[in-house]
VEXVO-805798 format. One record per atom (N, C-alpha, C): residue in three letters; chain; x, y, z; atom name. Coordinates in nm, 3 decimals. Layout:
> ala,A,X,Y,Z,CA .
...
# end
This chain:
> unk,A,11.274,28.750,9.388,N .
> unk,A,11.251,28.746,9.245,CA .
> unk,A,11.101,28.745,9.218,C .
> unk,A,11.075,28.819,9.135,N .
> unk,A,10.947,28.837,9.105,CA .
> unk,A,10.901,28.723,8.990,C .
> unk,A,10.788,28.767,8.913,N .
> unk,A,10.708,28.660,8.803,CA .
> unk,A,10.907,28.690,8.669,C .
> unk,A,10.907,28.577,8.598,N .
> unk,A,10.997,28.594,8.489,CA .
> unk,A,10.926,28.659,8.337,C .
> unk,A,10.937,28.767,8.346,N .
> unk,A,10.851,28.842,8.195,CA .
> unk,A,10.932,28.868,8.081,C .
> unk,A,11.067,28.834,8.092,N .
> unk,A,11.167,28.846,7.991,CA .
> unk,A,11.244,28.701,7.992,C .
> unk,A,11.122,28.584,8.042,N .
> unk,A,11.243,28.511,8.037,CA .
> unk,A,11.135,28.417,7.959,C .
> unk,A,11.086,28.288,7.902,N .
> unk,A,10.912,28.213,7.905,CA .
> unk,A,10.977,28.072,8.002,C .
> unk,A,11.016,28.033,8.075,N .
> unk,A,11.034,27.947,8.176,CA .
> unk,A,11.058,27.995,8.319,C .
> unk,A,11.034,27.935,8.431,N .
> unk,A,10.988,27.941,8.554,CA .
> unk,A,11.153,27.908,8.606,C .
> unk,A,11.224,27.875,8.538,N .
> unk,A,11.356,27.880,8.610,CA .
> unk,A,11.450,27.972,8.662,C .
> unk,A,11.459,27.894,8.784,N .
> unk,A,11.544,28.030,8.904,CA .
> unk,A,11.409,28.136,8.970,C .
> unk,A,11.309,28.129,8.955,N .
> unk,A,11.196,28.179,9.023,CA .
> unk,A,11.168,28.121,9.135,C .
> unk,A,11.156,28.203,9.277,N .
> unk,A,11.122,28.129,9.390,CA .
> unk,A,11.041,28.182,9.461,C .
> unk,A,10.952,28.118,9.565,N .
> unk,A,10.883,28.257,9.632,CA .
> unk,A,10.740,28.201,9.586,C .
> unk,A,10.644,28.228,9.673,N .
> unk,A,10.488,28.257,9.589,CA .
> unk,A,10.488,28.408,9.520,C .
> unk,A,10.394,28.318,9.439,N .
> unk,A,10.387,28.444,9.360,CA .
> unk,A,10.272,28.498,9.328,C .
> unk,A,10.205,28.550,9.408,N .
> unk,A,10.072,28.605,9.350,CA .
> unk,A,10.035,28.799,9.450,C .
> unk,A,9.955,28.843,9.382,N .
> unk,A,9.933,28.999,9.444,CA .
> unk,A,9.908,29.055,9.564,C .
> unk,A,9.849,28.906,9.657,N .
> unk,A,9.817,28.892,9.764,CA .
> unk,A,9.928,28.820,9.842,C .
> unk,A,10.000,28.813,9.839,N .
> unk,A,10.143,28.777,9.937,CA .
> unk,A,10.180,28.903,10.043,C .
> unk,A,10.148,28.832,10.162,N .
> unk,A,10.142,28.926,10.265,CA .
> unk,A,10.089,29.021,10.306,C .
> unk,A,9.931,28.962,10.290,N .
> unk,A,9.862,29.047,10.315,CA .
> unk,A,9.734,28.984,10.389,C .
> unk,A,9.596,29.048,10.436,N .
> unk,A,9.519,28.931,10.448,CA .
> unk,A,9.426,28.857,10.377,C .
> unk,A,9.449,28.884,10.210,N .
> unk,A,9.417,28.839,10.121,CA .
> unk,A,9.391,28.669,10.130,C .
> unk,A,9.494,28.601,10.161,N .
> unk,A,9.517,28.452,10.191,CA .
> unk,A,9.364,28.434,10.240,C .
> unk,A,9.412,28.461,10.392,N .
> unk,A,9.292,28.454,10.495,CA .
> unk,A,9.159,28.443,10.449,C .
> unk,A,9.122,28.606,10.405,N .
> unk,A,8.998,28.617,10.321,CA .
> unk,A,8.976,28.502,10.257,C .
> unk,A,9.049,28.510,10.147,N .
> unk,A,8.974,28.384,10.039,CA .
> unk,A,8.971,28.259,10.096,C .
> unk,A,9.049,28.233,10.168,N .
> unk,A,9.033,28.096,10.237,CA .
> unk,A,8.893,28.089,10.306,C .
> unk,A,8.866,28.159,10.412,N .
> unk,A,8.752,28.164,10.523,CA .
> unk,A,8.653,28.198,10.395,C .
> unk,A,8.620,28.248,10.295,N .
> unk,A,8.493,28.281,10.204,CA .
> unk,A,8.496,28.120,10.119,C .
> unk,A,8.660,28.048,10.084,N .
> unk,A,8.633,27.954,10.047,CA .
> unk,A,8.512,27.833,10.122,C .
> unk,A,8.570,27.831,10.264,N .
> unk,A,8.559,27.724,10.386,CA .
> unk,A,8.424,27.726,10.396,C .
> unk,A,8.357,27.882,10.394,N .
> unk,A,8.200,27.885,10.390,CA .
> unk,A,8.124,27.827,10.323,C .
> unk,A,8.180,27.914,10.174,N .
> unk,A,8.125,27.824,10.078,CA .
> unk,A,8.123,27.691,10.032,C .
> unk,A,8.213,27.634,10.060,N .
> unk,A,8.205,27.479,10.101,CA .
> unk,A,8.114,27.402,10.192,C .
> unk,A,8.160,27.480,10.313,N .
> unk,A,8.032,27.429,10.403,CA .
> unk,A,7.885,27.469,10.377,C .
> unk,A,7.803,27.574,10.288,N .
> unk,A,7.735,27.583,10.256,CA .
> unk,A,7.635,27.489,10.099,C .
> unk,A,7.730,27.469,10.048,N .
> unk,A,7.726,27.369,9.961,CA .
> unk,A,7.672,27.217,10.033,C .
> unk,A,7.735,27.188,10.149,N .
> unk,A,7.752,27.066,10.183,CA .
> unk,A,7.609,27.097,10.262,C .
> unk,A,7.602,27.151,10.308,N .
> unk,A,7.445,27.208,10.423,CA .
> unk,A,7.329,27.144,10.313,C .
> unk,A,7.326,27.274,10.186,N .
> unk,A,7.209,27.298,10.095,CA .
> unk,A,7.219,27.117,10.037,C .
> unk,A,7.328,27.035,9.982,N .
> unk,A,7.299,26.967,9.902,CA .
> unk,A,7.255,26.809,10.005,C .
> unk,A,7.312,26.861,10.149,N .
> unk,A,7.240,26.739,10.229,CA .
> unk,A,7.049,26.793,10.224,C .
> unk,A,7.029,26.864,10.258,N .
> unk,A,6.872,26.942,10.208,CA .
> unk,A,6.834,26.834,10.105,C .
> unk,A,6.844,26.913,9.982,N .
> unk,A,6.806,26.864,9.850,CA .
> unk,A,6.814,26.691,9.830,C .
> unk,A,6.876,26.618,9.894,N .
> unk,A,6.908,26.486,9.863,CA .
> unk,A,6.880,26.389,10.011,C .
> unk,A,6.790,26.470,10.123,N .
> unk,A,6.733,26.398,10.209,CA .
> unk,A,6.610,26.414,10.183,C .
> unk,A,6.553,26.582,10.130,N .
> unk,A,6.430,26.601,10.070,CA .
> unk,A,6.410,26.491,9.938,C .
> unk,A,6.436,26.480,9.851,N .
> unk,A,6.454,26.377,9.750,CA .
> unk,A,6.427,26.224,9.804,C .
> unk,A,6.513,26.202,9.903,N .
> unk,A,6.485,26.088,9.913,CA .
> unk,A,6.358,26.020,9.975,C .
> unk,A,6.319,26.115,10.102,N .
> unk,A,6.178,26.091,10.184,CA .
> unk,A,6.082,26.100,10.036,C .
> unk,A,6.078,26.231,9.939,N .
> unk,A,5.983,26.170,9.857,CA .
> unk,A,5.936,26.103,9.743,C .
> unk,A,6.041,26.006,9.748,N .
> unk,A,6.084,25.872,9.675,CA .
> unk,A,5.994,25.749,9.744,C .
> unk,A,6.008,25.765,9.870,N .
> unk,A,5.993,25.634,9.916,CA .
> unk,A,5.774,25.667,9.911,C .
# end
């Protein structure tokens, strides 16, 4: 069963449902997520050890 477009409730719909189902779409966005996360976490330890040495 696909998205319900003749119906406006989610009942009896099963399944994921998005354009990327079975494909390596998942993957992708995940691993570009994981980066970008870990890149975030890299840059903002930077910014907030730099900060702090010139505090003191």
């Amino acid at each position: 069963m696909g998205f319900p477009f003749d119906t406006p409730t989610w009942d009896g719909v099963s399944g994921a449902i998005f354009m990327g189902l079975g494909t390596s779409a998942p993957a992708i966005f995940s691993f570009i997520a994981i980066v970008m996360a870990i890149l975030a976490l890299i840059v903002g330890q930077k910014v907030e050890s730099g900060k702090y040495r010139s505090h003191k």
